[in-house]
C-alpha positions as YAML, in Angstrom:
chain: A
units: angstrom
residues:
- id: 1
  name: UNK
  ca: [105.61, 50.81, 91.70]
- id: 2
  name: UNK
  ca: [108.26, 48.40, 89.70]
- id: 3
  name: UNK
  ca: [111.14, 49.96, 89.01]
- id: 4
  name: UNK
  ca: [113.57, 48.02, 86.37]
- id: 5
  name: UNK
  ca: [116.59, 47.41, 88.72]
- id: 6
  name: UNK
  ca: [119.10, 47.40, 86.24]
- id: 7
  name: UNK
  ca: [117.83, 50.35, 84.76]
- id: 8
  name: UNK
  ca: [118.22, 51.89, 88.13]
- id: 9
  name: UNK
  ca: [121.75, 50.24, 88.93]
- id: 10
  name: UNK
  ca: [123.15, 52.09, 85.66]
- id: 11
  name: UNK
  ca: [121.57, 55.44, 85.67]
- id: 12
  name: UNK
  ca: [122.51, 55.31, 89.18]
- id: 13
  name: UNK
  ca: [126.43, 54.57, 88.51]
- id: 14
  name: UNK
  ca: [126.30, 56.95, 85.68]
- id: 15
  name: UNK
  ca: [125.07, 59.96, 88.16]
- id: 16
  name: UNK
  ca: [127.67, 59.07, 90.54]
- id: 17
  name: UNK
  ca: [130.37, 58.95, 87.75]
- id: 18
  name: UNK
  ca: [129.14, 62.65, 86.31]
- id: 19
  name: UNK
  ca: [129.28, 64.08, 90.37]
- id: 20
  name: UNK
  ca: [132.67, 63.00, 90.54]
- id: 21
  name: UNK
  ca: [133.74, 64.56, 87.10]
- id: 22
  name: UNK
  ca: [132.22, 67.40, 87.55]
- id: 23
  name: UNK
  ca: [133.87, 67.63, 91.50]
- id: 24
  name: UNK
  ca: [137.07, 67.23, 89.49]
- id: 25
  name: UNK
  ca: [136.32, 70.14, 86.90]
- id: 26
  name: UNK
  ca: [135.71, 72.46, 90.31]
- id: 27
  name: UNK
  ca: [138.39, 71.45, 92.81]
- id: 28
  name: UNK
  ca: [141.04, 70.27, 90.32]
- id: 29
  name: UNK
  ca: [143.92, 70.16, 93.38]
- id: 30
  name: UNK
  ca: [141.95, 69.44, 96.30]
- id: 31
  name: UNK
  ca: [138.98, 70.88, 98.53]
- id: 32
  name: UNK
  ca: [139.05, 73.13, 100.93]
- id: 33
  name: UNK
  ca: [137.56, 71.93, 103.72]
- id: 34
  name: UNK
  ca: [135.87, 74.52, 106.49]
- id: 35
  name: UNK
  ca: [134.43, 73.14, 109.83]
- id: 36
  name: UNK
  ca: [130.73, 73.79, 109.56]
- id: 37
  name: UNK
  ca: [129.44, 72.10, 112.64]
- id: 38
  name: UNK
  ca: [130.20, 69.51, 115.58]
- id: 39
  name: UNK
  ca: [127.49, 66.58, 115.28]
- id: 40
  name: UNK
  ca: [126.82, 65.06, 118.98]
- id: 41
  name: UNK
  ca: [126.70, 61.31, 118.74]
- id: 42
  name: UNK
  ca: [127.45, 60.22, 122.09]
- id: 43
  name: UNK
  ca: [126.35, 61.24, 125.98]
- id: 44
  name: UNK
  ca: [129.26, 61.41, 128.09]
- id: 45
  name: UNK
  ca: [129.80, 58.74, 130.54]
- id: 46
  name: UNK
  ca: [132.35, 60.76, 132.85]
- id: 47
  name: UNK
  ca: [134.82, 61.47, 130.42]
- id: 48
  name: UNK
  ca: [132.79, 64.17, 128.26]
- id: 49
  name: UNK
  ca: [130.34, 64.08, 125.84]
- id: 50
  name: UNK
  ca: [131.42, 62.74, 122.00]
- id: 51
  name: UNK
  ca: [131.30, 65.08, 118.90]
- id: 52
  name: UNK
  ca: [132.15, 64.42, 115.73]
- id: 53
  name: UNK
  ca: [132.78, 67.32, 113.45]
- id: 54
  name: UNK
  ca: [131.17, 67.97, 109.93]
- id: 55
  name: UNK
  ca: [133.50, 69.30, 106.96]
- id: 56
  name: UNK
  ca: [132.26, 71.11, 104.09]
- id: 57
  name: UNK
  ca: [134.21, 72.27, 100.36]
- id: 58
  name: UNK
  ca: [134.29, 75.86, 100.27]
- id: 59
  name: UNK
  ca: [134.57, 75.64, 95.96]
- id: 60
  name: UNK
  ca: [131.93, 72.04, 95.56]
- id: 61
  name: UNK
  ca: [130.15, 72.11, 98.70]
- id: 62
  name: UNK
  ca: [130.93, 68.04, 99.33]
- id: 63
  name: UNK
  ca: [130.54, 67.57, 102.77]
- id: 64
  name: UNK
  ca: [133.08, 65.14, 105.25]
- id: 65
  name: UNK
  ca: [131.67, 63.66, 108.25]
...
């Protein structure tokens, strides 16, 4: 399928323009962030195993890696 890139390119920069307004217009001061999970990335090698730990806005929903 051929998909006009610059087409694409704007209506994607537009969409990422209105997520970011309307994140504004819900968490005006900041987000409240709320551990939802630890993701595993690593095996330990003797030292423990590494986690990294996934955030998520209570008001938005954005999540933070």
């Amino acid at each position: 399928m051929f998909v006009n890139r610059r087409k694409y390119e704007l209506e994607k920069q537009w969409f990422e323009e209105r997520i970011d307004q309307l994140e504004w217009l819900i968490c005006k001061d900041e987000h409240e962030y709320v551990k939802v999970k630890a993701k595993k990335i690593a095996d330990g090698n003797g030292y423990g195993d590494l986690y990294e730990d996934v955030y998520r806005c209570k008001k938005c929903g954005k999540v933070r890696e």
